[in-house]
C-alpha positions as CSV (number, residue, x, y, z in Angstrom):
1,X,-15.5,-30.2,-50.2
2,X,-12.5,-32.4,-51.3
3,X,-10.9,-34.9,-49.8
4,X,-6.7,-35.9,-50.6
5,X,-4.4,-37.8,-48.7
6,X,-1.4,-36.2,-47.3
7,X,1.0,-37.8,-50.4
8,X,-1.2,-35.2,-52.9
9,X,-1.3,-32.6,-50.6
10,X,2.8,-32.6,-50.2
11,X,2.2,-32.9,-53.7
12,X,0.2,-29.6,-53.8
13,X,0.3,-28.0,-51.2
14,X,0.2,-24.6,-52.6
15,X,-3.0,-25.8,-54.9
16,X,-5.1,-27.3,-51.6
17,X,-3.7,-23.8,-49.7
18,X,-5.4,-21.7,-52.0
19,X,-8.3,-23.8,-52.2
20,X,-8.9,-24.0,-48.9
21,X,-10.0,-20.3,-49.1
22,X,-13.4,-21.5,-51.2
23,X,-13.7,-24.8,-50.3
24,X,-13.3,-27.3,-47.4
25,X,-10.1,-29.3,-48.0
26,X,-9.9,-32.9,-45.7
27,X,-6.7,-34.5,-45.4
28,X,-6.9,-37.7,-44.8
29,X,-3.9,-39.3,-43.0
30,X,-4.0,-42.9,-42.9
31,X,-7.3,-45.3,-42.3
32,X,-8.3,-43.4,-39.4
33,X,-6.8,-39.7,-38.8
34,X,-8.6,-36.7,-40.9
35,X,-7.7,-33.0,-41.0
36,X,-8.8,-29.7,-42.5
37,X,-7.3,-27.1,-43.8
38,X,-9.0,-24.1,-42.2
39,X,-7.5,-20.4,-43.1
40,X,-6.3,-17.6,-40.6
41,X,-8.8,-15.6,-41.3
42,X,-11.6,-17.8,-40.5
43,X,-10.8,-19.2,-37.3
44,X,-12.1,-16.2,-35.1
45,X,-15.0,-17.1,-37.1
46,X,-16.3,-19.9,-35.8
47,X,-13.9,-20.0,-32.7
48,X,-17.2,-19.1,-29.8
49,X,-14.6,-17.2,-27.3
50,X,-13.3,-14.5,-30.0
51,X,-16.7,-14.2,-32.1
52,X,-18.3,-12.9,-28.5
53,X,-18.6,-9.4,-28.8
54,X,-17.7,-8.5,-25.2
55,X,-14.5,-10.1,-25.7
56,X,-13.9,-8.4,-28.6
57,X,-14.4,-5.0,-26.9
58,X,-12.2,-6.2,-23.7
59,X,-9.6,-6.5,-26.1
60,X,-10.0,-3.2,-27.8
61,X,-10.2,-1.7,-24.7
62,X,-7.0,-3.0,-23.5
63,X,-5.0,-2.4,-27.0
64,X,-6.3,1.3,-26.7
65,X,-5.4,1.5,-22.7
66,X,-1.6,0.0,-23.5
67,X,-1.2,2.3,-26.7
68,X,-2.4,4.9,-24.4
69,X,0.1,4.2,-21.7
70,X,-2.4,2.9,-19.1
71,X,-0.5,0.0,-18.1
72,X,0.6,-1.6,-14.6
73,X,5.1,-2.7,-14.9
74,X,6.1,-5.5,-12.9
75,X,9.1,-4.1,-10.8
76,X,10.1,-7.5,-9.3
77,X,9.2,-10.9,-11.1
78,X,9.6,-12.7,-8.0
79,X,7.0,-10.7,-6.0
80,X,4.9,-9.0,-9.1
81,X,1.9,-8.4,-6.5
82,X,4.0,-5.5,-5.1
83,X,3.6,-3.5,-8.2
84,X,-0.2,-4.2,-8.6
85,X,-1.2,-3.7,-5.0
């Protein structure tokens, strides 16, 4: 883990960036705010809704059903029960 404040980090940025994808990085803004940098890639990681597995596969099965043309059009915006119904 490292630790900067947010004057090396403008510094840096593309340094702490990269860095970020082996190591925590903290920012620390001030006496009393901290962040981290956390990459893309490993927020569904840790995030508890999309690392469920039944979400995942509700989602698949949706992606597959839209690309498949298995999908419900809202006619009127104003009343977009009518089309579901």
């Amino acid at each position: 883990m490292i630790a900067i404040s947010t004057t090396e980090l403008r510094k840096n940025l593309r340094k702490y960036l990269n860095l970020a994808n082996k190591e925590r990085v903290i920012i620390q803004c001030g006496n009393t705010e901290t962040y981290e940098i956390v990459p893309a890639k490993n927020i569904s990681d840790t995030d508890k809704y999309f690392s469920d597995p039944k979400v995942i596969e509700a989602i698949e099965r949706g992606r597959a059903d839209a690309k498949a043309g298995r999908v419900t059009r809202i006619k009127d915006l104003s009343d977009p029960w009518a089309s579901i119904l």
